[in-house]
Backbone as JSON, one array per atom type, in Angstrom:
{
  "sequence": "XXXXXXXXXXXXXXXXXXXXXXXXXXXXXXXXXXXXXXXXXXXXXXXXXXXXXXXXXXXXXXXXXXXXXXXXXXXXXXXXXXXXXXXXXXXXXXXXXXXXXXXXXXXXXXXXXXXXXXXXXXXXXXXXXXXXXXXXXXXXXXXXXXXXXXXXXXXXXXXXXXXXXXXXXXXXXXXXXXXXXXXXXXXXXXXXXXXXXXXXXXXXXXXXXXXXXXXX",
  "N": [[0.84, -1.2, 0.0], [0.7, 1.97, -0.94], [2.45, 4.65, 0.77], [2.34, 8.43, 2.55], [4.7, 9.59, 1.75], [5.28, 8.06, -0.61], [2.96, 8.85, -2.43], [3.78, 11.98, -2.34], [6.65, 11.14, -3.8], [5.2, 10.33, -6.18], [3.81, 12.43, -7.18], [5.31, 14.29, -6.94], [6.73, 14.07, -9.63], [6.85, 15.64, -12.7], [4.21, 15.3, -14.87], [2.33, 15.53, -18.01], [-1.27, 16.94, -18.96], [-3.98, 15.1, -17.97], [-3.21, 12.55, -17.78], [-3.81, 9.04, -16.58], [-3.99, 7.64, -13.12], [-2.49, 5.54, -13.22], [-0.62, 5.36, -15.53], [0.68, 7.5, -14.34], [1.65, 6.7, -12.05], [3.25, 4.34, -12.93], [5.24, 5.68, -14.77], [6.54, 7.18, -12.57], [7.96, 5.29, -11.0], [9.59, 4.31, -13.0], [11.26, 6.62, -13.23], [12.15, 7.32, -10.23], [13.89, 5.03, -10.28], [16.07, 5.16, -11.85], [17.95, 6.09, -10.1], [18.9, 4.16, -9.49], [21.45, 4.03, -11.17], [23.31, 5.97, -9.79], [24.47, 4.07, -7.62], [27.17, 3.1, -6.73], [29.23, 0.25, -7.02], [31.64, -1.9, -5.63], [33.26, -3.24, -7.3], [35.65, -2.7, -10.1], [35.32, -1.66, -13.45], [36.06, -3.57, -16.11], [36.69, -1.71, -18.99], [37.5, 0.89, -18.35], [39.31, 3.01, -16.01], [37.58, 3.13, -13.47], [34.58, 2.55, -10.77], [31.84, 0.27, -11.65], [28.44, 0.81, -11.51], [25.42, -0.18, -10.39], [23.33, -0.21, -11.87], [25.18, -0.83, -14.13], [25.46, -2.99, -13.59], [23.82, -4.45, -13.7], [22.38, -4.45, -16.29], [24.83, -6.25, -17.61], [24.28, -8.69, -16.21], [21.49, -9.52, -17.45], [22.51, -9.43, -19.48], [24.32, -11.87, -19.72], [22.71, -13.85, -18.99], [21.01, -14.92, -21.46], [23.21, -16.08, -22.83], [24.53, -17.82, -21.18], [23.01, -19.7, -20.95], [22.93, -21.95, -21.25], [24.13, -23.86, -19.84], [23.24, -24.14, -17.29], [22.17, -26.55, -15.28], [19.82, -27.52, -14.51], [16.91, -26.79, -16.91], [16.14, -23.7, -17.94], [14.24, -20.84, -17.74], [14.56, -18.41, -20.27], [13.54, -16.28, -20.13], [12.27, -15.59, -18.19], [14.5, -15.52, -16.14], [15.84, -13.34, -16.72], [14.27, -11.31, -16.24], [14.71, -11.52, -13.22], [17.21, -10.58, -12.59], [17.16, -7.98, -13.44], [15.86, -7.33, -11.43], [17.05, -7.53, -9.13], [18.55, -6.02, -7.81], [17.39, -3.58, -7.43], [16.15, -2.51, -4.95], [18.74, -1.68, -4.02], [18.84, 1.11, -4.35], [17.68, 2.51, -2.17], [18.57, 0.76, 0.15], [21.46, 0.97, -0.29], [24.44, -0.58, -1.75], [25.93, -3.71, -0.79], [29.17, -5.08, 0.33], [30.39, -7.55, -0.68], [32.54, -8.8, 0.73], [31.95, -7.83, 3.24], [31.4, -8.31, 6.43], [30.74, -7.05, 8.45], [28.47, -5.07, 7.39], [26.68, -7.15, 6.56], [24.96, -7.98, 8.29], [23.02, -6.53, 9.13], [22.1, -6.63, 6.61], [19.94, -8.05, 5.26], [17.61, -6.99, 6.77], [17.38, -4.6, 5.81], [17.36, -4.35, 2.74], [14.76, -5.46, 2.35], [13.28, -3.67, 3.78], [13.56, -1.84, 1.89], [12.59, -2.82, -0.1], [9.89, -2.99, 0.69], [9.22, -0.14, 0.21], [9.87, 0.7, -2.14], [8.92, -0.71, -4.22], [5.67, -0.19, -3.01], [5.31, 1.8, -5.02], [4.46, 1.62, -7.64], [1.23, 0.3, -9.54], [-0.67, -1.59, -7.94], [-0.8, -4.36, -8.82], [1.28, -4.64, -10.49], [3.12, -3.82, -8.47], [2.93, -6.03, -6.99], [3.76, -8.29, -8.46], [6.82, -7.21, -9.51], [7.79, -7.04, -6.61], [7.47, -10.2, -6.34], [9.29, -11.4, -7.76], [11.3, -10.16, -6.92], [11.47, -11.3, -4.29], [11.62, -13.64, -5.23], [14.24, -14.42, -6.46], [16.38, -13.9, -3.93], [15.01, -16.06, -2.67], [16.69, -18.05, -3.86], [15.5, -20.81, -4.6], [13.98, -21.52, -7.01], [14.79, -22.59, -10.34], [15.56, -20.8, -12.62], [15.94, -18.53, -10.31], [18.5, -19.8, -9.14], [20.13, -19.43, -11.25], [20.4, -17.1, -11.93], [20.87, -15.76, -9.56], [23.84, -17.15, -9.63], [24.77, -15.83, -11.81], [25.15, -13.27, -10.82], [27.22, -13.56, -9.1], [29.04, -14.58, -10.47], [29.91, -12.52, -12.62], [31.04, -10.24, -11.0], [33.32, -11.83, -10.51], [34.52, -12.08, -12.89], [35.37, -9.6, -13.93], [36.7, -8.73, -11.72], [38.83, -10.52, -11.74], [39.94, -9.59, -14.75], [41.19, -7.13, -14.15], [42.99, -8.31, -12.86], [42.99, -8.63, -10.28], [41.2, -7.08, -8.61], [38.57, -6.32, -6.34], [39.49, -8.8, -4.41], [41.75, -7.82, -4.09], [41.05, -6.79, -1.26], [42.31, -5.63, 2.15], [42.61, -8.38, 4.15], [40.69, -10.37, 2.24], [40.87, -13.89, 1.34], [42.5, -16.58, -0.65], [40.48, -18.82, -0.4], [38.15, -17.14, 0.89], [37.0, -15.98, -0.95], [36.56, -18.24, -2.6], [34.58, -19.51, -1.37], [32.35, -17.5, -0.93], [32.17, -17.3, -3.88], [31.16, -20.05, -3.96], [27.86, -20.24, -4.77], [27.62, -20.58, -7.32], [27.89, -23.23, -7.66], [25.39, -24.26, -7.53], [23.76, -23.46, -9.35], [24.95, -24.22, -11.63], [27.21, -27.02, -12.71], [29.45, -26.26, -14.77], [30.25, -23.91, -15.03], [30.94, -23.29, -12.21], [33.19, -24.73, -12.24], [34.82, -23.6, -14.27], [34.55, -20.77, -12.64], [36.76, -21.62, -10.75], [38.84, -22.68, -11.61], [39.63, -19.83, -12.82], [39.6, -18.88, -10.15], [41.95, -19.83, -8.9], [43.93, -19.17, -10.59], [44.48, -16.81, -10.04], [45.42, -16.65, -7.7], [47.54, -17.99, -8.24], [48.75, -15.91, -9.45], [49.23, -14.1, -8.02], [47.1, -12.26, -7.22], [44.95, -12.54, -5.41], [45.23, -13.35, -1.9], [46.81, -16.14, -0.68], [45.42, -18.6, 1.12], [47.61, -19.9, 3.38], [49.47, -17.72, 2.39]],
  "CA": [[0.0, 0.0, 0.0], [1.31, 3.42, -1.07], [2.42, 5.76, 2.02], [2.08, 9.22, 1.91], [5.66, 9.73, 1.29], [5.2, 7.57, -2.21], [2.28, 10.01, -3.4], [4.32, 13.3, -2.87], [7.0, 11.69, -5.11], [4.65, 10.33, -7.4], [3.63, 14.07, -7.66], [6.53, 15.47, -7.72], [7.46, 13.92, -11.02], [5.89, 16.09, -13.5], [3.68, 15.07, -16.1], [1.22, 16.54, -18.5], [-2.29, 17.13, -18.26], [-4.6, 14.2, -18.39], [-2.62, 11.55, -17.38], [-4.35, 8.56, -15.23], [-2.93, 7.46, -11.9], [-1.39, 4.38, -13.0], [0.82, 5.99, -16.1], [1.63, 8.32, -13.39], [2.49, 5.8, -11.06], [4.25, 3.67, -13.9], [6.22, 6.43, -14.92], [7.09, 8.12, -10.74], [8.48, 4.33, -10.78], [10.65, 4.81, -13.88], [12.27, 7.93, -13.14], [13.07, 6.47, -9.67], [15.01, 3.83, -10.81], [16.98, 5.7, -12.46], [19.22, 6.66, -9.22], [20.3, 2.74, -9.21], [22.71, 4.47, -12.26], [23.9, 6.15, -8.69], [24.7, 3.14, -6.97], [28.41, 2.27, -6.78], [29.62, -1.06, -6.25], [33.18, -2.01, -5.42], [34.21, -3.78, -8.42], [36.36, -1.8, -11.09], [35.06, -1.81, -14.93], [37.5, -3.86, -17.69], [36.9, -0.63, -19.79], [37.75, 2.23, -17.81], [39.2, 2.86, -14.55], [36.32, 3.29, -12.2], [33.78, 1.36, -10.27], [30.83, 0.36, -11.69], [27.66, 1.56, -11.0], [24.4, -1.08, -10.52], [22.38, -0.35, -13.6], [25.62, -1.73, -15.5], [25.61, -4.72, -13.09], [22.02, -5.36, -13.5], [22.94, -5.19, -17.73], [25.98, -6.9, -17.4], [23.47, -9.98, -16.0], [20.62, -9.25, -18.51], [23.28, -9.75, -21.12], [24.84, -13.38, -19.78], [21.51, -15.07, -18.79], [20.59, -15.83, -22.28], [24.42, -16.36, -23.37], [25.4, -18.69, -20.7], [21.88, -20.63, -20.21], [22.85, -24.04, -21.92], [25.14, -24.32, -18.77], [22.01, -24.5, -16.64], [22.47, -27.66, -14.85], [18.35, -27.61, -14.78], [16.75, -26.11, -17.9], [15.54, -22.72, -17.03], [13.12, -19.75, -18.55], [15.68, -17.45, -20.2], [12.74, -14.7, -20.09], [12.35, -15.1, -16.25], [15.88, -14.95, -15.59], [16.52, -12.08, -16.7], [13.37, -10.56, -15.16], [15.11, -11.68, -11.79], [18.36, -9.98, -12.49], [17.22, -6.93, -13.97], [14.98, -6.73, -10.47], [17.05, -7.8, -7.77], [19.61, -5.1, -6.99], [16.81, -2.13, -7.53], [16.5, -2.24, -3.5], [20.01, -0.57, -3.01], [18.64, 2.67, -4.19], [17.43, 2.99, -0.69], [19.61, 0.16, 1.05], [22.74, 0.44, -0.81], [25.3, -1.74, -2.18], [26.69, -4.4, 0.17], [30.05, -5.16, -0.47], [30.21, -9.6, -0.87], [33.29, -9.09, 1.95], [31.75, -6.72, 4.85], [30.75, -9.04, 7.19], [29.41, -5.84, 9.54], [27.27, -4.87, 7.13], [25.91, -8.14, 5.81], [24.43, -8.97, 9.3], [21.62, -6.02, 8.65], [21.2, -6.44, 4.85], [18.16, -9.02, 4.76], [16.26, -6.01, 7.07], [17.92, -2.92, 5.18], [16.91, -4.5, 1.53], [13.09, -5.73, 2.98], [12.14, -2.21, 4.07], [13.71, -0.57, 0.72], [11.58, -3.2, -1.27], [8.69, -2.46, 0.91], [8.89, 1.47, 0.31], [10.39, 0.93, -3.6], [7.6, -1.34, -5.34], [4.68, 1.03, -3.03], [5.11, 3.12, -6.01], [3.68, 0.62, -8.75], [0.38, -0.39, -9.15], [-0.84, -3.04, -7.14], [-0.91, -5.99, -9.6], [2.59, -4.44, -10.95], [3.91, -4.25, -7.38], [3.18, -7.52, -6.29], [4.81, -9.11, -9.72], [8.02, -7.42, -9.53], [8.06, -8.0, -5.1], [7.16, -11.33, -6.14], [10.15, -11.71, -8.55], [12.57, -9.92, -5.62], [11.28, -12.73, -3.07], [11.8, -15.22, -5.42], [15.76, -13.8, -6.44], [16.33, -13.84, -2.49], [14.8, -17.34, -1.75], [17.07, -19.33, -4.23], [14.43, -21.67, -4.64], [13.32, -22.27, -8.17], [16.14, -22.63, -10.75], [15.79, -19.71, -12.63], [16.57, -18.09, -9.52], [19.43, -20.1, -8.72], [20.7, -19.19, -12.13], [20.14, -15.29, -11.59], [21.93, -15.67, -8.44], [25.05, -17.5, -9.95], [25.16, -14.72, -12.63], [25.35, -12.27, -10.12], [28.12, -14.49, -8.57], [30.47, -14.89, -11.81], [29.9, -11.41, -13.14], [32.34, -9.58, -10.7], [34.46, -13.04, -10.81], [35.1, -11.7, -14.46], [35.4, -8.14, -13.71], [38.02, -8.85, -10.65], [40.16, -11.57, -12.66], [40.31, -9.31, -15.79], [41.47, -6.28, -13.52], [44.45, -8.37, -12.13], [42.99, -8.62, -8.78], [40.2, -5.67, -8.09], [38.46, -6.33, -4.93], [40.14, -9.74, -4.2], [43.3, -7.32, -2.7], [41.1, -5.62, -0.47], [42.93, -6.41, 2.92], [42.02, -9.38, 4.54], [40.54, -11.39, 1.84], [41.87, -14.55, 1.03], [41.39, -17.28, -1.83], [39.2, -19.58, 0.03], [37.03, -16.25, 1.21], [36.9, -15.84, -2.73], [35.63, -19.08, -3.2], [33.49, -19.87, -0.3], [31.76, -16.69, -1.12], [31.07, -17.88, -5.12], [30.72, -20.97, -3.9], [26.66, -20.6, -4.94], [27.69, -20.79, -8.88], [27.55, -24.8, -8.2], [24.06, -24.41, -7.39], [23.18, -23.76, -10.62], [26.04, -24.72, -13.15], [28.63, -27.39, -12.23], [30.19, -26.11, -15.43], [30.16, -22.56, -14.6], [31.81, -23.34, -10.89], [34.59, -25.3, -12.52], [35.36, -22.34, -14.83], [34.95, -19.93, -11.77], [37.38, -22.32, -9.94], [40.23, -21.91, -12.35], [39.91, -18.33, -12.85], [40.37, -17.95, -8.43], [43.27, -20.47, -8.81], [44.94, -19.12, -11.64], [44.52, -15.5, -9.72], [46.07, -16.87, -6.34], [48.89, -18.1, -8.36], [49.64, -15.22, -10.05], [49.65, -13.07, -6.65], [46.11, -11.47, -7.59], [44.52, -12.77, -4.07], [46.57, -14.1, -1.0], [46.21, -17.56, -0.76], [45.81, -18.57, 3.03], [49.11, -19.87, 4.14], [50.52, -16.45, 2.58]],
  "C": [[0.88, 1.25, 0.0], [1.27, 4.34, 0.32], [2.33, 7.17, 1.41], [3.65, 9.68, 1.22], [6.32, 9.13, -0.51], [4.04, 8.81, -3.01], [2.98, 11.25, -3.39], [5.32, 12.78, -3.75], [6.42, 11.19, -5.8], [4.15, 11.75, -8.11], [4.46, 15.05, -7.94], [6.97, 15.42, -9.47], [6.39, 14.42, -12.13], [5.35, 15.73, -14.87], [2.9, 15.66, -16.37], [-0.2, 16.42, -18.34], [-3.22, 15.87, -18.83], [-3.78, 13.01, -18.81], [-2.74, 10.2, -16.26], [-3.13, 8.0, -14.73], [-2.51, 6.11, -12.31], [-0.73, 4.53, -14.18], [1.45, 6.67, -14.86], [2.64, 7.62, -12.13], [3.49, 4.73, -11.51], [5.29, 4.76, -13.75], [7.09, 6.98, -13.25], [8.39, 6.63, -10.67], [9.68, 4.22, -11.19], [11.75, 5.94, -13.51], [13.24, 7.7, -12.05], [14.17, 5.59, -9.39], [15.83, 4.36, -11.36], [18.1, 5.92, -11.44], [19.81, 4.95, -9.18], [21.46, 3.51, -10.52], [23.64, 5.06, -10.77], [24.94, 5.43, -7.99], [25.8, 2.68, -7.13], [28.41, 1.37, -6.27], [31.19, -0.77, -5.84], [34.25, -2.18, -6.19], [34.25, -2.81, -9.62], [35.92, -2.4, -12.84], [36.56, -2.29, -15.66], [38.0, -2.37, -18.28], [37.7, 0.54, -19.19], [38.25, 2.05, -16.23], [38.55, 3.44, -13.87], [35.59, 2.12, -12.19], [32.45, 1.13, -11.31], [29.8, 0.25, -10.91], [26.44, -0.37, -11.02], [23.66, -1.53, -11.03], [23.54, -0.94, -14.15], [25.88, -3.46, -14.87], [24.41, -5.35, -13.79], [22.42, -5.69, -15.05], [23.49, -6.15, -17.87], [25.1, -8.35, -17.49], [22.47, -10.0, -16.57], [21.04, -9.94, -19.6], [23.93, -11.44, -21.33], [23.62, -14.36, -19.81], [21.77, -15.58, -20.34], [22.05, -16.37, -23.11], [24.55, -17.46, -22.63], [23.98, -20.32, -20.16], [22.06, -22.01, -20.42], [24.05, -24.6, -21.07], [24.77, -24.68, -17.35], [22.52, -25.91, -16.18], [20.82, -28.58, -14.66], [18.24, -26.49, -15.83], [15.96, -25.09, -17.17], [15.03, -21.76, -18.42], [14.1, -18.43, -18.34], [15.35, -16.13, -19.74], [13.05, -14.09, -18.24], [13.15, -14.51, -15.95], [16.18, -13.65, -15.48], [15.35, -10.97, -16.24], [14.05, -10.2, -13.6], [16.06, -10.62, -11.81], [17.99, -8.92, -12.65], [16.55, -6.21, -12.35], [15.7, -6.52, -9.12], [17.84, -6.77, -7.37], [18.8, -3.63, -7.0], [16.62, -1.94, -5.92], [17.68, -1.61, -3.02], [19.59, 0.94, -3.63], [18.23, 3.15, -2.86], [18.27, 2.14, 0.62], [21.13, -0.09, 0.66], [23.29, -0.58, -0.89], [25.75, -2.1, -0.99], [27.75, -4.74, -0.16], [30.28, -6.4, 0.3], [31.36, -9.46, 0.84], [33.03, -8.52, 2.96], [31.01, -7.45, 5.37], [29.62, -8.12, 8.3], [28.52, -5.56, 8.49], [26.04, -6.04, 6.66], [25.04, -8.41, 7.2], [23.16, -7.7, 9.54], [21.02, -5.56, 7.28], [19.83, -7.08, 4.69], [17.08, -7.67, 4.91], [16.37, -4.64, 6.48], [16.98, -2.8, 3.28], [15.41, -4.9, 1.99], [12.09, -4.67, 2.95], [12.47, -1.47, 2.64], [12.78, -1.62, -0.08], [10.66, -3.23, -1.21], [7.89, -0.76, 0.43], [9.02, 1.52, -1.48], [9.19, 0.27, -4.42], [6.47, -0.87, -5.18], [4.42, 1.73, -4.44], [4.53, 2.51, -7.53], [2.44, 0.53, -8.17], [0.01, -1.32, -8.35], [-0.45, -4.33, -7.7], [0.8, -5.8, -9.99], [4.03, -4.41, -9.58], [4.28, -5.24, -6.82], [4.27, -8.25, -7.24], [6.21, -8.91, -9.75], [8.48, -7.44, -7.68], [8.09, -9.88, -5.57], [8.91, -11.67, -6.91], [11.72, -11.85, -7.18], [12.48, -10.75, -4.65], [11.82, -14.15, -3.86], [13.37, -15.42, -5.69], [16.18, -14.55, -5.1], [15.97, -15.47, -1.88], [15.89, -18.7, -2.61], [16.65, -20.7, -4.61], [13.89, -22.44, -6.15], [14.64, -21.99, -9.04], [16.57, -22.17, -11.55], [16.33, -18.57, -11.66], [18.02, -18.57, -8.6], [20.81, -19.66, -9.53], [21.41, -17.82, -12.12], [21.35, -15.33, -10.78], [23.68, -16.02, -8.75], [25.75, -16.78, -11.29], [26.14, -13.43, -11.65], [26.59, -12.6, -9.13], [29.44, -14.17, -9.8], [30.95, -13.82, -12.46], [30.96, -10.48, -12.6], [33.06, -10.33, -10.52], [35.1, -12.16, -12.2], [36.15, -10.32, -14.38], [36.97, -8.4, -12.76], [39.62, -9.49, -11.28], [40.78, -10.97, -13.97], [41.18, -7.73, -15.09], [42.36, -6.64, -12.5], [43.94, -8.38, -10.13], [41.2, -7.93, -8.0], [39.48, -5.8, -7.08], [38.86, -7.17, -4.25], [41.22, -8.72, -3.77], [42.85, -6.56, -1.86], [41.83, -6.42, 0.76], [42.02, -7.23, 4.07], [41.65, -10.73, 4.25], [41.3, -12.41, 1.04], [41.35, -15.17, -0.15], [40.41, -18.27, -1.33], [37.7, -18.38, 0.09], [36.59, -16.37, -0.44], [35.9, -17.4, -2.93], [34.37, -19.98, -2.41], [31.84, -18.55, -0.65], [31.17, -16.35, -3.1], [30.76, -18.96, -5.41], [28.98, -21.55, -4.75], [26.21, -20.79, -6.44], [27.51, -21.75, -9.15], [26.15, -24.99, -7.63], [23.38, -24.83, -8.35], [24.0, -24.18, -11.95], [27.0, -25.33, -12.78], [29.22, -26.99, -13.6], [31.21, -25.06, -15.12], [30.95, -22.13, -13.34], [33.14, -24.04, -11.7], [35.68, -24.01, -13.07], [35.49, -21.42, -13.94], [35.92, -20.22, -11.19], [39.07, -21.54, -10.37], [40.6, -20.83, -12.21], [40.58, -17.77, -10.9], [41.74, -18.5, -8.14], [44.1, -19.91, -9.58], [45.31, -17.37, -10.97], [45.44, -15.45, -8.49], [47.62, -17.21, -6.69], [49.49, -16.85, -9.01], [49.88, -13.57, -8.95], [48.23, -11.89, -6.78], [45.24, -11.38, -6.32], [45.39, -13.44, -2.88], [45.54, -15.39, -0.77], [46.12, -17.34, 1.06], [46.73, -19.18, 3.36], [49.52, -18.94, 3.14], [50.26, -15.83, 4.07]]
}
């Protein structure tokens, strides 16, 4: 149910005259979303040196689902997938990015992302709120195997990013190569192919001094 804090900005965002309340509330939705472009992560772009932002994560995993799907370990609905991905990180516009190694913050993300996806989908229709909540519950529960898939995208994606950047959050201090692979451990959920190939890439990074192994 919409608070009042969702109708002033659905009002704020100006549209023209004779416009019913659910374009208006489509669109208030749209424009919103737009601050995930905001949203820094940790991990450093191939292209350029800087971080990327969350909208090019969410792409980024848009763009592998239907590339890497015949690695599926269960056959999965390429459409869904990428429904999931495109949905699940729109909650850090109000609970920000977590970063995979901050153990302090991970221990109030479940209730930080909950209330931003309670206050963030408000702003949709009803039938359109529930569908993409329903999508973000189903992301989150790991459960069906499109969503296991999603999840092991979102897993391999800064694997790529880190390993092609010689290191990039793998040297922050502390983490080691087990943390590394305990923490994309959930890639053999959905692809024993996909974990083998992640495997290599953390081994071939530990040997070349990209992460500290643990006896360094």
């Amino acid at each position: 149910m919409a608070t009042e804090h969702d109708d002033l900005l659905i009002a704020r965002v100006e549209q023209p005259g004779g416009v019913s309340v659910r374009l208006a509330q489509q669109i208030a939705f749209i424009v919103e979303v737009d601050r995930l472009k905001t949203v820094l992560r940790r991990s450093p772009l191939i292209a350029e040196d800087r971080r990327e932002n969350d909208a090019e994560h969410s792409w980024h995993l848009a763009l592998m689902v239907p590339l890497l799907a015949e690695y599926a370990d269960d056959p999965i609905d390429v459409g869904h997938t990428v429904q999931l991905v495109l949905v699940h990180d729109l909650v850090e516009i109000y609970a920000g990015d977590t970063f995979l190694y901050d153990t302090d913050a991970e221990r109030d993300q479940d209730a930080r992302e909950r209330a931003a996806a309670d206050r963030l989908f408000a702003l949709l229709p009803a039938d359109q709120a529930a569908r993409l909540r329903a999508l973000w519950d189903e992301f989150e529960a790991r459960e069906s195997p499109e969503a296991r898939f999603a999840k092991a995208m979102d897993r391999l994606q800064p694997l790529l990013l880190n390993f092609n950047n010689k290191g990039g959050t793998w040297r922050t201090p502390g983490v080691t190569e087990s943390d590394v692979r305990g923490r994309k451990s959930v890639i053999a959920d959905a692809s024993t192919e996909l974990w083998a190939y992640a495997q290599k890439l953390i081994g071939l990074g530990a040997l070349r001094g990209w992460v500290r192994r643990d006896r360094d």
